[in-house]
N, C-alpha and C positions, 0 to 999 in steps of 0.2 A: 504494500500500500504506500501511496504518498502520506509524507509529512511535514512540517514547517518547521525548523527547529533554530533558537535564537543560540547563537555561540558568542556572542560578545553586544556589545553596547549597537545599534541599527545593523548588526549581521543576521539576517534571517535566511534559511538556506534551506531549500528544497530536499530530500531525502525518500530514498528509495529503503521502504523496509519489512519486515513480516508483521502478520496480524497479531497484535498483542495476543495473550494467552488468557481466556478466558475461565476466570476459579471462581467455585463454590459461592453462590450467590451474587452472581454477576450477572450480567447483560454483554452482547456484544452489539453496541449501535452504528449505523453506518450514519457519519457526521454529515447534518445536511446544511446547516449555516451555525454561522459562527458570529459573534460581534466582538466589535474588537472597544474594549474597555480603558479607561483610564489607567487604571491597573497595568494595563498590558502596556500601556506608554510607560512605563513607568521602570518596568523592566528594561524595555526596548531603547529607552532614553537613556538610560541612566546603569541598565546592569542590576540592577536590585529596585524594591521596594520597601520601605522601612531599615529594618534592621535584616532581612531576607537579601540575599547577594546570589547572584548565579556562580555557580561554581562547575556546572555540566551544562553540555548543550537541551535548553530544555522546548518542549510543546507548549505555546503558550496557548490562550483562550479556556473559557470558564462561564460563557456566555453562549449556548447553546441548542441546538435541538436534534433530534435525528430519528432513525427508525430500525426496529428489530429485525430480529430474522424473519418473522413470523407475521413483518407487515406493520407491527403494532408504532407508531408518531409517537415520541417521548421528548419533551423538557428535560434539559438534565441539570439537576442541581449541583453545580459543581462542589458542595459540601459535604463529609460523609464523617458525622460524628459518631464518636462510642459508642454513646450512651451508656455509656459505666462509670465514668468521671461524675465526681460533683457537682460541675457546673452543667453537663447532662442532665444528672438525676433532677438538678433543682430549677428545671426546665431554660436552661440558656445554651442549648446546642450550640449556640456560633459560637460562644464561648471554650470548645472544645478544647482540652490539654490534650487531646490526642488528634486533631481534625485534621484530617486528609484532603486538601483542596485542588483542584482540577490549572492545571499550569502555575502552581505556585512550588517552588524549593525546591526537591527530587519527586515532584509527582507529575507526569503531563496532561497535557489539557488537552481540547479540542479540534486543536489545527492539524488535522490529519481525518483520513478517509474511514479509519476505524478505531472504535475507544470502545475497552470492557468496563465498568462502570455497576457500582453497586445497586442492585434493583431496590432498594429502599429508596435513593436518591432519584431515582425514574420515574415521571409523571404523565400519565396517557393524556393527551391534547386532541379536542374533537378538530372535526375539518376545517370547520370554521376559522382556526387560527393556521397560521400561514409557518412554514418553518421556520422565515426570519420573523414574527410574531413568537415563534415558540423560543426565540435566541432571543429574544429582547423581556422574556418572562423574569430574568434573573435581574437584571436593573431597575426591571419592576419593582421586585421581592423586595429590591435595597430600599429605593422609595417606603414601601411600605414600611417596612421595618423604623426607617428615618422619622415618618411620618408619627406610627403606634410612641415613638420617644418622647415626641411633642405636646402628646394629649390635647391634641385641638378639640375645642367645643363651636360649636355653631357662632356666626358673627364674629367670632374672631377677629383683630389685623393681624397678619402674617407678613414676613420678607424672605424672603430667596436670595440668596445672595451666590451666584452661579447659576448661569441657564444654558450649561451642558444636558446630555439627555437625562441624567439622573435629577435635575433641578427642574426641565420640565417637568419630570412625570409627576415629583414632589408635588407642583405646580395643581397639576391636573386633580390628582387626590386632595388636596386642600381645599378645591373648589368642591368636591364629592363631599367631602367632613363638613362640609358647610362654612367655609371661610368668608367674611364680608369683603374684606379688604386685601390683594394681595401685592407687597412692594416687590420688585425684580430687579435683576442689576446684571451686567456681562460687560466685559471687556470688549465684545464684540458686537456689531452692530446687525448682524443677519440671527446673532443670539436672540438679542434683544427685540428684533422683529419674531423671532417667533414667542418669546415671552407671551409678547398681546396676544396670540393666536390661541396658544395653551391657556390662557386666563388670568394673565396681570392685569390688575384695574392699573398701576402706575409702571412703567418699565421703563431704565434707568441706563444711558451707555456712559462707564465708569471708566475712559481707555486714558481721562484727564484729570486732571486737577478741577475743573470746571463742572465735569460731567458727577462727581461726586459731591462735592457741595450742593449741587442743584438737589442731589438727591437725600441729600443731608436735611437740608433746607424741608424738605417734603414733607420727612419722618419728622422731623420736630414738633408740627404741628399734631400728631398723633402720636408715632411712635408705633410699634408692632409688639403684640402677646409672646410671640414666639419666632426666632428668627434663626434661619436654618441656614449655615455654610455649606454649597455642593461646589465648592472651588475648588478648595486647598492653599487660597495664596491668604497672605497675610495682610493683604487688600481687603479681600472678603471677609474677611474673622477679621479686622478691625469696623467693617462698617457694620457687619451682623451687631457688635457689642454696642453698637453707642446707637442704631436702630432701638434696639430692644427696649422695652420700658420697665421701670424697678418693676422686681415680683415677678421677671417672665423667666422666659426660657433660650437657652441658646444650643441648636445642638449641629456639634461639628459631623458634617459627613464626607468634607473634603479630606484626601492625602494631601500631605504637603512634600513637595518636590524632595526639601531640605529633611525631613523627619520632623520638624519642629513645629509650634504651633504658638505662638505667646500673645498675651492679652494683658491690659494694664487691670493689676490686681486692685488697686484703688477701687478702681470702674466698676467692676463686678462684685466687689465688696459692697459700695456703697448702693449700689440697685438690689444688691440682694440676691443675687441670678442663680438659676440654675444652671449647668454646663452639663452637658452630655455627648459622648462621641457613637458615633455607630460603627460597629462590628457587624461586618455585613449582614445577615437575615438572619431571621427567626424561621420558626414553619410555615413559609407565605404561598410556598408555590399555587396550595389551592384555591388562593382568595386571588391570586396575582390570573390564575387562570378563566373563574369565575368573572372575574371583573374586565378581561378581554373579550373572553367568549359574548357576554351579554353586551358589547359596546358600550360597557361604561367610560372604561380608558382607554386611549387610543396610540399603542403603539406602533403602527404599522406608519405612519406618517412620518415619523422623528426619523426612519432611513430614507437617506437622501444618497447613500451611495453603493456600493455592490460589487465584488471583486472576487474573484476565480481564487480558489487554493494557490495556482500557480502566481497567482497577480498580489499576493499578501503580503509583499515586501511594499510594494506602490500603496495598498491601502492602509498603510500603518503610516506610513507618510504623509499620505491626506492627511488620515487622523491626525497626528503630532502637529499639523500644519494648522487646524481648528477650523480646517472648512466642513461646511452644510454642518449637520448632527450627527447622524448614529451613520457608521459603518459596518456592511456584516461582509464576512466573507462567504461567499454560496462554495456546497461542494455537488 
């Protein structure tokens, strides 16, 4: 089978190899689309994520969908916890001390023509959702998960602070939770055109000195309940903090390039806040699937681009470059 395999910092190299080995409660799925994540920039930029460093040539993607032997269309979670651990038992799978993640550290991910994969983490997707709908399930998931952090009530103000795909979709379900008011903010200006579309009553282009005070200026006269970082830059997690109003909520779902994230402790002191980060999902896939199937949420729109297994060096590049939204690779 073909596979995509990163060997250093923008090396991504095509690969001739055999079909994994499929064991004891596995699946073997034939990869049908793939999206390519911030995460995966992240790798592909940079050679590591966090405190995670490549150290073999690995498979990256974790963003998924594909199909059995047997015909059966599956989501695949790229997470596959214990559940024997503590933070298992006492219901925080992502939390996993032992989690197995699909293109992260020695385990490979998606970008290849065939992956054996634990059938616990397998989700059957009716027709109705599209393979690159079934790859775009997992960015959902994060949304949601981001979102369940927030405990939004009805009427709420809300901010966004990043309107990548993970900030629309935020977007999207915040209007579902019944949000009244929703601020937006992007570095980029085809972001920020699609903000309106997804559901910002206010959308904000941050690329200047001007363009944030104006948006400064906004929030003061209200302020936001709860304000949610899907950046990672220290841009966004400075305007999230001084948006927010005493007694809310701030919750980081951005990576930051650097590993670091810092906020004036004063600030946060004196408001009161609460801060929370997101570790990717919870058990979402079945509400992430419910809520496509019945067009509540609309992922199939945020892709705006599409690229052959063989063309996956080019569509990382897009990506990393911050044209259109969501990129998937079709196989």
């Amino acid at each position: 089978m073909k596979s995509v395999r990163l060997h250093g910092t923008g090396d991504l190299r095509i690969h001739e190899e055999p079909d994994p080995v499929v064991r004891a409660g596995e699946k073997l799925i034939r990869v049908k689309a793939v999206g390519v994540c911030g995460s995966d920039l992240h790798w592909f930029s940079e050679g590591a994520i966090g405190d995670a460093t490549l150290d073999q040539p690995l498979v990256l993607g974790h963003e998924a969908a594909g199909i059995t032997a047997n015909g059966q269309r599956m989501a695949i979670d790229p997470a596959i916890s214990c559940g024997r651990c503590k933070y298992c038992e006492h219901g925080h799978p992502n939390l996993c001390e032992n989690m197995i993640f699909a293109g992260h550290g020695k385990t490979d991910g998606a970008l290849c023509e065939r992956m054996a994969w634990n059938e616990r983490s397998l989700f059957p997707i009716p027709d109705s959702i599209t393979d690159a709908d079934g790859a775009m399930l997992e960015p959902l998931g994060v949304a949601i998960h981001t979102v369940d952090l927030g405990k939004i009530k009805a009427g709420m103000s809300v901010g966004v602070f990043g309107c990548g795909p993970i900030g629309l979709l935020i977007m999207q379900l915040l209007k579902l939770s019944g949000a009244a008011n929703i601020i937006a903010t992007d570095k980029l200006a085809h972001r920020v055109e699609a903000a309106k579309r997804y559901g910002a009553s206010q959308a904000f282009l941050v690329s200047d000195r001007l363009g944030r005070e104006e948006m400064r200026a906004a929030v003061q006269k209200r302020g936001v309940d709860v304000a949610f970082d899907a950046a990672g830059t220290q841009d966004a997690v400075d305007d999230a903090f001084a948006a927010v109003l005493s007694g809310g909520k701030v919750i980081l779902a951005g990576i930051p390039e650097d590993d670091k994230t810092s906020f004036s402790a004063s600030l946060a002191r004196r408001k009161g806040l609460t801060i929370k980060l997101v570790r990717r999902m919870k058990h979402t896939y079945p509400r992430a699937i419910e809520l496509v199937s019945k067009g509540l949420i609309d992922v199939r729109s945020l892709v705006t681009h599409r690229f052959s297994l063989e063309q996956a060096g080019e569509g990382f590049r897009v990506a990393q470059q911050r044209e259109g939204l969501k990129i998937i690779i079709e196989l």
